[in-house]
DOVEX-547263 format. One line per 8 residues: number of its first residue (from 1); their letters; for each residue x, y, z of N, C-alpha, C. Coordinates in Angstrom, 3 decimals, always signed. Layout:
N
NUM	A	X,Y,Z,X,Y,Z,X,Y,Z ~ ...
***
This chain:
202
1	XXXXXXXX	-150.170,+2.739,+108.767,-150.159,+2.816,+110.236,-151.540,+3.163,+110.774 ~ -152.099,+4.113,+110.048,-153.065,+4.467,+110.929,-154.672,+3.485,+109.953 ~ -154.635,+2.659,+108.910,-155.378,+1.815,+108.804,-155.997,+0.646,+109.674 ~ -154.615,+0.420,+110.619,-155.166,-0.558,+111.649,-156.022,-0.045,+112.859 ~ -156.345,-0.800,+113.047,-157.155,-0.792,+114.515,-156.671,-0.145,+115.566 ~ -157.217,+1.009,+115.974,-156.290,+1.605,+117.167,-155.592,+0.825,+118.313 ~ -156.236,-0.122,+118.283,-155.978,-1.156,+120.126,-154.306,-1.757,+119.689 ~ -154.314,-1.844,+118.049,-153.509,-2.626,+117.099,-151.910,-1.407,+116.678
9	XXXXXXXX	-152.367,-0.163,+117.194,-151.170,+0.711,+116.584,-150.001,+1.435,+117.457 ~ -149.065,+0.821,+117.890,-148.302,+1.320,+118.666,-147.910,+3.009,+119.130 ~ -147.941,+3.526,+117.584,-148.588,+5.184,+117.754,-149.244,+5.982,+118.606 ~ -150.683,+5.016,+118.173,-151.497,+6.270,+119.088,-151.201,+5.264,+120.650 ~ -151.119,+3.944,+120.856,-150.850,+3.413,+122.348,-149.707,+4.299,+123.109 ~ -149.016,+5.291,+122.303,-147.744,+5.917,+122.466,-148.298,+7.319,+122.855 ~ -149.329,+7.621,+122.095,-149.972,+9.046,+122.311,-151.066,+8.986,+123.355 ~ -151.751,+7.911,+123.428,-152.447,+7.916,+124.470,-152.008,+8.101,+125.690
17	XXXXXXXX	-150.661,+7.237,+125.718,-150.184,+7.210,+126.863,-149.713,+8.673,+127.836 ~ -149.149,+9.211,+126.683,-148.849,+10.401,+126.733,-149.436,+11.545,+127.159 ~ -151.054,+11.739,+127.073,-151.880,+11.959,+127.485,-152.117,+12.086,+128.851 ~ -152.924,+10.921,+128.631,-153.469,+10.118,+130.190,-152.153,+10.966,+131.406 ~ -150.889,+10.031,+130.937,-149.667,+10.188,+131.932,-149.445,+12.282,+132.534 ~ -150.222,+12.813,+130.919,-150.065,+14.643,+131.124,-151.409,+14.705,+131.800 ~ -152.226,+14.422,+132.138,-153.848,+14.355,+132.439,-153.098,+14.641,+134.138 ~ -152.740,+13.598,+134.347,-152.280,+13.078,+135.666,-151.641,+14.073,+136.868
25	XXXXXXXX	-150.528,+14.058,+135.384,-149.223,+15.114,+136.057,-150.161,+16.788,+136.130 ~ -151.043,+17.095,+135.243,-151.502,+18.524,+136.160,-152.437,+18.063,+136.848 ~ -153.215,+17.374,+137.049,-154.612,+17.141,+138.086,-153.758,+16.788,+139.174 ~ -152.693,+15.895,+139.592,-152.654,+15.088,+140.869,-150.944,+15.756,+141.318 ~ -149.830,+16.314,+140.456,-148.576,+16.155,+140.690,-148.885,+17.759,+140.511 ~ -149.206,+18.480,+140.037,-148.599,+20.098,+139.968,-149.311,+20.550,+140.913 ~ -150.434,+20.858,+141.444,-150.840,+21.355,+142.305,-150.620,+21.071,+143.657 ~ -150.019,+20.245,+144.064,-149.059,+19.870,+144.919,-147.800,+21.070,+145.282
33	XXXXXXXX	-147.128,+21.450,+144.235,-146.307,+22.277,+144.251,-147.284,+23.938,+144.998 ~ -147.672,+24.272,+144.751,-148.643,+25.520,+145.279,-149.443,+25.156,+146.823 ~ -149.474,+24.022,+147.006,-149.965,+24.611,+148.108,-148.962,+22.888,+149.247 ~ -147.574,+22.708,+149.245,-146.851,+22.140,+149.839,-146.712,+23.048,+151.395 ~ -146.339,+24.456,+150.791,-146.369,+25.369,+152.439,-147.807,+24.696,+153.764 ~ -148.303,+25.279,+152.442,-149.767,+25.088,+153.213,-149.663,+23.280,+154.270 ~ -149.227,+22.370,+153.446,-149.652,+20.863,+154.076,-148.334,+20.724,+155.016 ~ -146.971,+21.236,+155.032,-146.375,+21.778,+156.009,-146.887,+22.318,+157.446
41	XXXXXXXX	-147.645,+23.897,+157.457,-147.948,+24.538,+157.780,-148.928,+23.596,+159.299 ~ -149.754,+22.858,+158.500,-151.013,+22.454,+159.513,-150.762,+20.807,+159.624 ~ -149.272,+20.182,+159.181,-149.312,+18.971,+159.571,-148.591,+18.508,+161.037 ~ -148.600,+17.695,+161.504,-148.241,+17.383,+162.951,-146.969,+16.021,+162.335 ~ -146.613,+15.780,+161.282,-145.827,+14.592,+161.395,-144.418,+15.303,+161.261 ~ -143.555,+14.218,+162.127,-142.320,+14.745,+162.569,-141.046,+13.957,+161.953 ~ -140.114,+14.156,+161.637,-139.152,+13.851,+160.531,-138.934,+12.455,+161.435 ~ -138.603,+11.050,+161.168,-137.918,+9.642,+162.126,-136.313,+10.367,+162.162
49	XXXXXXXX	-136.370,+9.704,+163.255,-134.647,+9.532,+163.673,-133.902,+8.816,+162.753 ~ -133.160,+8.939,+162.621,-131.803,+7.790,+161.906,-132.260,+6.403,+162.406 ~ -132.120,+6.001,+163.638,-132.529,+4.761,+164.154,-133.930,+4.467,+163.659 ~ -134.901,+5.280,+163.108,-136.584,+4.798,+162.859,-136.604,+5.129,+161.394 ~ -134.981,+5.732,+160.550,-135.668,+5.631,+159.374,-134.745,+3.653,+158.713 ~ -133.432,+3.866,+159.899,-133.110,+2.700,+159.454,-134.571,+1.135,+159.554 ~ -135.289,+1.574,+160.578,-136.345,+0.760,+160.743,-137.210,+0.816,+159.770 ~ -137.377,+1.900,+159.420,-138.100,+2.232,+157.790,-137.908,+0.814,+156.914
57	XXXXXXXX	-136.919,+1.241,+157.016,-136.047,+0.339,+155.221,-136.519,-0.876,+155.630 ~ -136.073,-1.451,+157.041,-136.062,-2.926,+157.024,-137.779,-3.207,+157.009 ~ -138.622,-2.609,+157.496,-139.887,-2.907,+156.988,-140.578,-2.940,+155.889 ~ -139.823,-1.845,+154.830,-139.642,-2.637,+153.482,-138.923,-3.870,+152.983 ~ -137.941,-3.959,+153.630,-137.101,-5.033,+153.167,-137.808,-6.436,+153.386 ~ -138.443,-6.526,+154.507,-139.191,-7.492,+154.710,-140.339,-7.491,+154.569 ~ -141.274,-6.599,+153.613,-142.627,-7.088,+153.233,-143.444,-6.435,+153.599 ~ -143.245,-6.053,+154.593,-144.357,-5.736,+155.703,-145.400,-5.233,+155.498
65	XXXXXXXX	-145.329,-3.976,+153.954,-146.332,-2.860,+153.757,-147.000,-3.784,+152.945 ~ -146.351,-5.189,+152.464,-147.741,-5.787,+151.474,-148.464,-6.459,+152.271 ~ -148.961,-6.521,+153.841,-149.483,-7.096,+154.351,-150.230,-6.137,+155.649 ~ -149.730,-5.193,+155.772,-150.415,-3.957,+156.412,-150.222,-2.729,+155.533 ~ -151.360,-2.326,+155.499,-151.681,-0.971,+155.227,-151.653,+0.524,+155.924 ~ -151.725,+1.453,+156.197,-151.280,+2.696,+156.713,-151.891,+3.545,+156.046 ~ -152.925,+3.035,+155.801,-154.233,+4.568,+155.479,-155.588,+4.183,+156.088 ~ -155.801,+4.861,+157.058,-157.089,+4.513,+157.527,-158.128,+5.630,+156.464
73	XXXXXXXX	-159.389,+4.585,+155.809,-160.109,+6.070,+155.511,-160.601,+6.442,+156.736 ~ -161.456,+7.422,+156.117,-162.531,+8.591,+156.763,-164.110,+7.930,+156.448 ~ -164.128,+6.605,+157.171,-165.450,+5.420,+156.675,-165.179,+5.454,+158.506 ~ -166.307,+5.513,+159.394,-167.191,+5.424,+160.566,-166.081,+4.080,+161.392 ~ -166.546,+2.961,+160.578,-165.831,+1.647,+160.715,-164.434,+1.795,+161.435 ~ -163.938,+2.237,+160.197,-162.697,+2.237,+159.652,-161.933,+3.188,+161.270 ~ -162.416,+4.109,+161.799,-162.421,+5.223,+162.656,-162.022,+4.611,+163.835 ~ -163.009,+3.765,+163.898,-163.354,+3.145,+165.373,-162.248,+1.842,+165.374
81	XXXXXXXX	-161.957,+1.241,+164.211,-161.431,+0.011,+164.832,-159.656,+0.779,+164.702 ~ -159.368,+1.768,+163.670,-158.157,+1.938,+163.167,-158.088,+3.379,+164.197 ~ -158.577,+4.045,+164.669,-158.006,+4.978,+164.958,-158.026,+6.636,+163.922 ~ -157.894,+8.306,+164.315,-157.552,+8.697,+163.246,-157.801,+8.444,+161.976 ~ -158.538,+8.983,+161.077,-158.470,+8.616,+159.613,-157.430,+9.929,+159.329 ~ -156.502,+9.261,+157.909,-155.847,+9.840,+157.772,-155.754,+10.756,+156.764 ~ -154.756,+11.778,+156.250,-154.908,+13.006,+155.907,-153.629,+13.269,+155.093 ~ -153.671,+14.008,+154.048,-152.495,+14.025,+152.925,-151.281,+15.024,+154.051
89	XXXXXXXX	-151.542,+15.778,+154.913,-150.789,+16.469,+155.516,-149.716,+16.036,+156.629 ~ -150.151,+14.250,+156.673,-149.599,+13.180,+157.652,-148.390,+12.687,+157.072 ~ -148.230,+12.577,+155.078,-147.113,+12.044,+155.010,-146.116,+12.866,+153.777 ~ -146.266,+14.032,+154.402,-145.188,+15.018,+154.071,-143.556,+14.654,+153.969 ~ -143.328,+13.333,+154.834,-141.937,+13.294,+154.922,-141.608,+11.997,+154.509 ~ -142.723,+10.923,+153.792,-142.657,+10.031,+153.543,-142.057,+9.750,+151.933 ~ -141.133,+9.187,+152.062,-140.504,+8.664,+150.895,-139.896,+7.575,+150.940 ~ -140.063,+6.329,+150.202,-141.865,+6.279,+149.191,-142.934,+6.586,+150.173
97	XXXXXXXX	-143.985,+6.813,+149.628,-145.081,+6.356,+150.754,-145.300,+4.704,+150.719 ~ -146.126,+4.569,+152.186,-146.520,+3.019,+152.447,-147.447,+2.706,+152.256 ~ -148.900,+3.661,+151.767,-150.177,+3.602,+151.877,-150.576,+2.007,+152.009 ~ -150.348,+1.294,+150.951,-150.389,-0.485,+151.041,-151.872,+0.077,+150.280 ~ -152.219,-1.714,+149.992,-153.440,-1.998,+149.606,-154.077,-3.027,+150.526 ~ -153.828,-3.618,+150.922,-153.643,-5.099,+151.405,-153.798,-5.080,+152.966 ~ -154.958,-5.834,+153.446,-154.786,-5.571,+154.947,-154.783,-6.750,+155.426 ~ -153.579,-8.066,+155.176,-153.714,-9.395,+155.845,-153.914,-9.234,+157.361
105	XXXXXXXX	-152.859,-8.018,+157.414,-152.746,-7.956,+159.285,-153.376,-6.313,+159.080 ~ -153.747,-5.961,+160.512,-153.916,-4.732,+160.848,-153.428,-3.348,+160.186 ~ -154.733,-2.410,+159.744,-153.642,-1.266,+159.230,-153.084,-0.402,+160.575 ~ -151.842,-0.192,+160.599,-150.883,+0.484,+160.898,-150.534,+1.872,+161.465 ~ -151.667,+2.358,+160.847,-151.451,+4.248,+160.693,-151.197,+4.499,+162.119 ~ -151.837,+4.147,+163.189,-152.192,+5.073,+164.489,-151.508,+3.471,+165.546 ~ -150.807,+3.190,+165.103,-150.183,+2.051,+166.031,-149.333,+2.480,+167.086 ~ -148.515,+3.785,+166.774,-147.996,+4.514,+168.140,-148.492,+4.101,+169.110
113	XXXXXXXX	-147.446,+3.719,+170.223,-147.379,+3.388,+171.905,-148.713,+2.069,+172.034 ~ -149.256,+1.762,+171.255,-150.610,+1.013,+171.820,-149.697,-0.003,+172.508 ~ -148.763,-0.622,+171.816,-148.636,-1.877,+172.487,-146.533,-1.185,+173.065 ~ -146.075,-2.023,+174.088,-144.753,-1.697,+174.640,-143.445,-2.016,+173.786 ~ -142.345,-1.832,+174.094,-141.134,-2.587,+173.128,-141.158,-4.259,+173.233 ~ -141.510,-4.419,+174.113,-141.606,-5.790,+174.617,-142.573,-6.269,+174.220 ~ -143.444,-6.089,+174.167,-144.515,-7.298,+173.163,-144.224,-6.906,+171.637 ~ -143.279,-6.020,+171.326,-142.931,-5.824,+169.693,-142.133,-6.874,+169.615
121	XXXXXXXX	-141.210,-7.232,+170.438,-140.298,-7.696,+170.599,-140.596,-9.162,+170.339 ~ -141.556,-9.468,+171.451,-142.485,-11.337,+171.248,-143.134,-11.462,+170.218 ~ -143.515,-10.309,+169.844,-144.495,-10.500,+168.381,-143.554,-10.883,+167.678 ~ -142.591,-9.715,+167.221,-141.995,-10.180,+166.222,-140.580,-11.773,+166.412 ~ -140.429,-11.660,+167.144,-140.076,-13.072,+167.596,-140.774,-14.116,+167.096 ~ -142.123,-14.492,+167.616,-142.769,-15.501,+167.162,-144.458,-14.806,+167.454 ~ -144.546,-14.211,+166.720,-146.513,-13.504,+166.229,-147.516,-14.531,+167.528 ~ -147.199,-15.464,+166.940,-148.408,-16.550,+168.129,-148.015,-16.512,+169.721
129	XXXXXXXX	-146.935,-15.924,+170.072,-146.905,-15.656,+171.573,-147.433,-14.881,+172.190 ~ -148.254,-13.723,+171.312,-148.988,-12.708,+172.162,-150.361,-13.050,+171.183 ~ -150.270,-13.411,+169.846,-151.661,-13.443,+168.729,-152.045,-14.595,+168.692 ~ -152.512,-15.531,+169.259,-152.296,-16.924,+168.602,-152.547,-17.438,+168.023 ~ -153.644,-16.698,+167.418,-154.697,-16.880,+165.397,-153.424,-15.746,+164.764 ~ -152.464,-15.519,+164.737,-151.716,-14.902,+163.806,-150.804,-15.557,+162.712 ~ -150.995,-15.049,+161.510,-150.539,-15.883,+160.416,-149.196,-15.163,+160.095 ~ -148.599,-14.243,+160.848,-147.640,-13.244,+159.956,-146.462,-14.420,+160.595
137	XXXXXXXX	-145.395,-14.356,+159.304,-144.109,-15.291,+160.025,-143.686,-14.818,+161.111 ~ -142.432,-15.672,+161.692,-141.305,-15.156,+162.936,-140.665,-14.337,+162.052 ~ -139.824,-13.509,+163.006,-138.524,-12.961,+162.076,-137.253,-13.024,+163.319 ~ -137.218,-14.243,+163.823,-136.296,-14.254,+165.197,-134.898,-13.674,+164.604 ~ -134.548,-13.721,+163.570,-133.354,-13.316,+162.768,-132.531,-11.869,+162.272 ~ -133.791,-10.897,+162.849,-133.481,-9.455,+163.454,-132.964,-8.847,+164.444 ~ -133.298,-10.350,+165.344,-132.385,-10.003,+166.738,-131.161,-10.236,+166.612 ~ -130.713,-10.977,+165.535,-129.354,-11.631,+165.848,-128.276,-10.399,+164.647
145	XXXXXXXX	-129.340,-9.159,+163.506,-127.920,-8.996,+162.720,-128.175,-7.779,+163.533 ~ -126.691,-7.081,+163.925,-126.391,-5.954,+164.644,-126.027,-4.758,+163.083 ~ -126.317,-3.472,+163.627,-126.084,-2.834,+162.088,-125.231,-2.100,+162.846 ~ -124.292,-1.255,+161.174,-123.604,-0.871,+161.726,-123.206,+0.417,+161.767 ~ -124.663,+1.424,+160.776,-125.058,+2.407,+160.800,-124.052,+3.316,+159.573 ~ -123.343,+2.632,+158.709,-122.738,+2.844,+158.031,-123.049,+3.953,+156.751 ~ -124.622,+3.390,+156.470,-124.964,+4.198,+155.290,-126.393,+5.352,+156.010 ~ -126.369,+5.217,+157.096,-127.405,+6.233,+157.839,-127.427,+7.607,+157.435
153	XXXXXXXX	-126.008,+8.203,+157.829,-125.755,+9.517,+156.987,-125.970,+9.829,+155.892 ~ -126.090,+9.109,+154.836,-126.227,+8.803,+152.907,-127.673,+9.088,+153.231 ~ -128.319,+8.375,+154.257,-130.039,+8.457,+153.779,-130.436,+9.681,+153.825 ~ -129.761,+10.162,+155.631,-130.439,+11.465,+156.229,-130.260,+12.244,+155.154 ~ -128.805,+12.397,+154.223,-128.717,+13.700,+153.422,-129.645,+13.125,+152.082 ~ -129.794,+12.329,+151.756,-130.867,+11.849,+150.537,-132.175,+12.588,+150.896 ~ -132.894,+12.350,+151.902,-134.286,+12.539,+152.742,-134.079,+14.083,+152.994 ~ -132.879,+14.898,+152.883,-132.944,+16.279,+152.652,-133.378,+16.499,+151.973
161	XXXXXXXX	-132.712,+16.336,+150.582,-132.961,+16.860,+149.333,-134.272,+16.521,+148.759 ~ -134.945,+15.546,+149.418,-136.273,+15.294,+148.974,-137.089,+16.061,+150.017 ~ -136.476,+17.027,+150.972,-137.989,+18.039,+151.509,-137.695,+17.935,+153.320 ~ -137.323,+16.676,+153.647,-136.994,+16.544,+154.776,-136.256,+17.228,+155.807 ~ -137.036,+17.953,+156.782,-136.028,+19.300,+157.492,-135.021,+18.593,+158.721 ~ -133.901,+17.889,+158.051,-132.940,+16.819,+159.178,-131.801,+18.804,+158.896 ~ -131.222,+18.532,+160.302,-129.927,+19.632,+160.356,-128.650,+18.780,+160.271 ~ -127.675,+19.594,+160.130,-125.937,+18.686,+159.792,-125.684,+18.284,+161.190
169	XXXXXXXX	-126.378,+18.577,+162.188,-125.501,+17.998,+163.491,-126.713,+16.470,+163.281 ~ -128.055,+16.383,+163.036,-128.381,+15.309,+162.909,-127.949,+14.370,+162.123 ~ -127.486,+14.741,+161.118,-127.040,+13.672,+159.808,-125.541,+13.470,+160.250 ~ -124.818,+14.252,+161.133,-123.438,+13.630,+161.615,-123.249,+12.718,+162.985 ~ -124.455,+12.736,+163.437,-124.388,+11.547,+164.359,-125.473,+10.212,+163.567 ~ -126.158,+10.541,+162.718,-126.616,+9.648,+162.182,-126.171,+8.326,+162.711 ~ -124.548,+7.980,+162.235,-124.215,+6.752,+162.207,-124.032,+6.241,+163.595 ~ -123.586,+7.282,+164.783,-123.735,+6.461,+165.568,-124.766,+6.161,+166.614
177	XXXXXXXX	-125.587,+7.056,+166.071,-127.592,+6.752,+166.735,-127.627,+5.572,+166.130 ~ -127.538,+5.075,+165.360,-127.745,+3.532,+164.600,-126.958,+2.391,+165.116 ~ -125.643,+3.073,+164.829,-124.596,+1.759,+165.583,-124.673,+1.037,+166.616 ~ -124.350,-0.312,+166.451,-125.289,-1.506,+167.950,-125.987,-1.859,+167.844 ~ -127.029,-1.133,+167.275,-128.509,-1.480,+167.583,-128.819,-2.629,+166.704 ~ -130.051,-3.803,+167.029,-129.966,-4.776,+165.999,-131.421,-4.462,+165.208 ~ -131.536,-5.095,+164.098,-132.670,-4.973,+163.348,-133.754,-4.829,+163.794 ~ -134.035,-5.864,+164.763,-135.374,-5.697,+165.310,-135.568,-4.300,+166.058
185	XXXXXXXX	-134.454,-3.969,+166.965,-134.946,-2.506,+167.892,-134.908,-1.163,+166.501 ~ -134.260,-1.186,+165.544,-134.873,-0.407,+164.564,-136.041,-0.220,+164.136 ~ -136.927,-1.825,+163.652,-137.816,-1.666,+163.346,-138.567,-1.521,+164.524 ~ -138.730,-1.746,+165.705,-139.653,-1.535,+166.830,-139.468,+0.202,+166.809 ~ -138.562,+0.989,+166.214,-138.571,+2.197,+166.835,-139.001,+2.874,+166.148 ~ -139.580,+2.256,+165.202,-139.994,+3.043,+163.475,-141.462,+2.918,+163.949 ~ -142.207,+1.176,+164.553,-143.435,+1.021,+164.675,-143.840,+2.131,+165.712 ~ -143.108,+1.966,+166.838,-143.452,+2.841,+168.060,-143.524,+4.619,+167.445
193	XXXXXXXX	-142.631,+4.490,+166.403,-142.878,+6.260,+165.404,-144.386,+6.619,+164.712 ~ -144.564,+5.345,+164.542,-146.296,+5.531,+163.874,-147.419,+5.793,+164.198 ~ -148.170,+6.990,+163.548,-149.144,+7.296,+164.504,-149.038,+9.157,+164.960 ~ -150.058,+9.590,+166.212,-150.095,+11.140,+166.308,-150.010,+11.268,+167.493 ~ -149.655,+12.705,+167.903,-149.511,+12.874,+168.876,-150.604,+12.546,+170.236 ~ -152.210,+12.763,+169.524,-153.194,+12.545,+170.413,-153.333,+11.277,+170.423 ~ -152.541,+10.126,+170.129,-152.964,+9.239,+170.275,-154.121,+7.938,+169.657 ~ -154.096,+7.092,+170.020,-154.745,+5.606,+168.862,-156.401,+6.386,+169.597
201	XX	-157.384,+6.484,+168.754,-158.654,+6.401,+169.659,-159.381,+4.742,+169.490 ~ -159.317,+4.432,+170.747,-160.230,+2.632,+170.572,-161.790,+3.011,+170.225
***
């Protein structure tokens, strides 16, 4: 076993891994635990509603984060055109996070209020009615499924147990803050959630 070539021995590729993966877990994952109060303490982001985390999902469901991003750095540029650079204390309540890599369309972070429900609405309808160099598809097909807020409550108490300060009178209306509403006004209420209190700076 250990005559072959290391690149060649499943062993040490097993021990390395092992390593690296423990390297990780104390530099980037334990110290996290010690000072969580602390990124609590001095962050400004506020738990989504039932209605903006159901908007959550469907902006995963449809792609969205592989084509916008939601980390502005702390680069001059980056400041001025995105708004806010952002800060580990911003996504305390995020699970998964969205950071993205990928910026086909605009990053995201500080998109709060810039634009109304109504041009969310045309955008996402058909992108070229308000963009008209915009490459992102329609999604006219959000307007039409109505939800029915069924599994809302399941999330809110999931998003507890992962850190999230929701109370039992929120997670028992859960379902019917959701109910009616169609896909698209979810996700418009999640976009309109994004972002700080002071606002996008142009």
């Amino acid at each position: 076993m250990f005559n072959k070539d290391f690149t060649q021995s499943v062993f040490i590729l097993i021990i390395s891994t092992v390593i690296v993966a423990s390297i990780s877990f104390l530099v980037w994952v334990l110290p996290a635990f010690f000072y969580q109060d602390k990124l609590i303490a001095e962050s400004s982001a506020k738990p989504l509603t039932a209605l903006e985390v159901e908007g959550r999902d469907i902006y995963i469901s449809e792609g969205c984060h592989t084509c916008h991003t939601m980390m502005v750095r702390p680069l001059d540029a980056e400041i001025k055109r995105y708004g806010r650079y952002s800060r580990e204390s911003d996504d305390i309540y995020e699970f998964p996070n969205l950071w993205g890599s990928k910026r086909t369309g605009p990053d995201l972070t500080n998109l709060r209020r810039k634009y109304s429900d109504q041009w969310h609405a045309i955008h996402l309808n058909n992108p070229r009615d308000v963009v008209p160099t915009s490459i992102m598809p329609a999604y006219p097909w959000l307007f039409e499924y109505v939800l029915d807020g069924e599994d809302a409550e399941a999330k809110l108490k999931a998003l507890r147990i992962l850190g999230v300060p929701y109370n039992d009178r929120e997670i028992q209306q859960a379902r019917l803050t959701v109910k009616g509403h169609t896909k698209a006004e979810a996700l418009i209420a999640y976009l309109q959630s994004l972002g700080h209190e002071q606002g996008v700076q142009q």
